[in-house]
Steps between C-alpha positions, in 0.01 A plus 500: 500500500217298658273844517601512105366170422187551743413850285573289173250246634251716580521665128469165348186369696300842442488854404325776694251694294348860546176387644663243713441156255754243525559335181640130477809416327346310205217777457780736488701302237138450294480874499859602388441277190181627427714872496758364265251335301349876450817634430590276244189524368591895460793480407380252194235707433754839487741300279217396256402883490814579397449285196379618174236298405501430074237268295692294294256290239608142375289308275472140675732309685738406263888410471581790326428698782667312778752811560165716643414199754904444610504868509180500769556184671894593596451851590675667212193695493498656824856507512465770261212685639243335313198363613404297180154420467486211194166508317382210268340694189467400157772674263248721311338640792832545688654675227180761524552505901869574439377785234270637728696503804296227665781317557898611493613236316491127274713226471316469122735615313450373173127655463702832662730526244244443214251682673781814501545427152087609465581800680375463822742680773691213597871356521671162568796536788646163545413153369521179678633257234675541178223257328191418581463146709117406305450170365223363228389191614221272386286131520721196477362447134596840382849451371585834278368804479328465175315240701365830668262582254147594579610361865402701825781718640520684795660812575486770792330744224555729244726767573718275732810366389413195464253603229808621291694188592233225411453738188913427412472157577242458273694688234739205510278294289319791301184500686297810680360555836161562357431330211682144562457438884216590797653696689407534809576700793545400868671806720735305761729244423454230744075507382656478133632189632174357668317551165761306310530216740098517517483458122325866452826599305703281212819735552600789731808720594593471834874596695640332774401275671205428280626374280675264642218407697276446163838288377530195788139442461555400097399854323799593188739828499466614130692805529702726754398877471854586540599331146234765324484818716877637599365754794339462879165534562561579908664752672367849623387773321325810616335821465726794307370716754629296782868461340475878478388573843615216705831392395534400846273304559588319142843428593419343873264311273757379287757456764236228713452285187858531399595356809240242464639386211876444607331319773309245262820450327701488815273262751349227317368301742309788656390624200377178444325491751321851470395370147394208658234655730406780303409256185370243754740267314682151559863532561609350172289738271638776708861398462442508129304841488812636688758367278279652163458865680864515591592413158310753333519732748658859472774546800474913373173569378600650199398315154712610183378763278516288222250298601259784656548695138365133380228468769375844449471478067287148601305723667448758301422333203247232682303783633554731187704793653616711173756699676855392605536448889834566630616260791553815745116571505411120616800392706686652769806358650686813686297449810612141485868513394488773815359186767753280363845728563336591837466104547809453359398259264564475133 
């Protein structure tokens, strides 16, 4: 026993080496972490190879799009293989990186679906919402929207939803986009806000939290976009050519921000706290951000066809499309309706 404990000593105060070093005890506990801290470091780095990495484009950071970032920021992303990489680009030049294959995919949907209704190779596979979350809101002294007239109004730009919802709104007291108000554009919702609270704009669109931002400080909602326009403006839609050939890939999609939206609606105060940080937000306006997404928000994905056969003849008369479009060549659910029986979810 005692020659046990003196061999044990002796392995404890030092190890022999090849060329006859002896190496302390704490230089030899420096050096084992140093080798886990390498294999870690491998075996991180051969986990993230296994990942497929996929461009997904989102127009600003916004509300609407709050699945993407709980999606990311909890993992559902990787859990499915995914290494997301979230890029900030204006709708109309993410809709020509998702037709061009710059990018896999956008959370745009709205300017997909009309864009698909042009013709361009595109199709929407989920949506986020079953409305759209966009509020009008104005100067203290603008009370109504015919109080709009020749006033400066900002939107993210033509071709962007919110170009078709301002232009609905407006339709509410007979008046035009061009030819009664200045419209103006401003890509990214939180700089709409900073021109409005600057006084550069009269009026603007703005989602979540914006507007309720614009709001404490003494600025007037005129009119939810969700009263005048039935369908969502955010979910994902992609490249036909990638539905075709990757219908993988699509459904692990699907399946990470399908989980990330039963989280939203399952966790509030986390979720609260994601919007919080993303949004750089005060608790309070984040608690009320969360309780407007989750009450618009679709637990399935899938919107009703009555209202994409409605949101697809807006669009084809606004951009003068003569031919019928049926709902099969702009929306595709199967992929999705697959994630959710897999995820056993309704």
């Amino acid at each position: 026993m005692s020659g046990s404990n003196s061999v044990s000593k002796s392995v404890l105060a030092t190890i022999e080496l090849t060329q006859g070093q002896r190496l302390s005890l704490r230089a030899i506990f420096h050096r084992a972490l140093l080798m886990i801290g390498v294999i870690l470091f491998f075996a991180e780095y051969g986990a993230a190879q296994g990942l497929e990495k996929i461009r997904i484009g989102m127009p600003s950071l916004s509300l609407s799009f709050v699945a993407l970032q709980v999606a990311y920021a909890r993992g559902f992303f990787r859990e499915e293989g995914i290494d997301a990489e979230i890029i900030r680009i204006a709708t109309n030049i993410g809709i020509v990186a998702v037709t061009t294959k710059e990018i896999g995919y956008t959370t745009a949907v709205g300017a997909g679906l009309r864009s698909a209704v042009r013709g361009l190779p595109l199709k929407v596979v989920t949506y986020f919402n079953g409305r759209p979350l966009h509020v009008l809101v104005a100067k203290p002294d603008l009370k109504s929207l015919p109080d709009l007239r020749r006033k400066v109004i900002g939107f993210a730009g033509y071709g962007d939803s919110t170009e078709f919802m301002l232009r609905a709104i407006l339709r509410q007291a007979g008046m035009d986009l061009e030819e009664d108000v200045q419209a103006f554009q401003v890509s990214g919702s939180g700089q709409r806000l900073q021109a409005l609270l600057s006084g550069k704009l009269d009026a603007a669109i703005v989602p979540p939290p914006f507007n309720f931002e614009a709001e404490s400080k003494g600025f007037v909602r005129l009119m939810a976009a969700a009263d005048v326009f039935e369908t969502s403006v955010s979910g994902l839609a992609l490249h036909v050519d990638t539905l075709k050939d990757k219908p993988a890939q699509v459904k692990r999609m699907l399946r990470a921000l399908l989980k990330a939206q039963n989280f939203i609606r399952s966790n509030k105060t986390e979720s609260v706290r994601v919007i919080a940080d993303w949004l750089k937000l005060e608790p309070g306006i984040a608690l009320a951000s969360y309780e407007i997404y989750v009450k618009g928000m679709s637990l399935n994905g899938i919107v009703p066809e009555r209202v994409l056969e409605s949101d697809i003849e807006r669009a084809r008369r606004e951009q003068q499309v003569k031919e019928a479009v049926p709902v099969g060549k702009i929306v595709d659910f199967a992929m999705l309706r697959e994630a959710l029986n897999e995820l056993e979810m309704k």
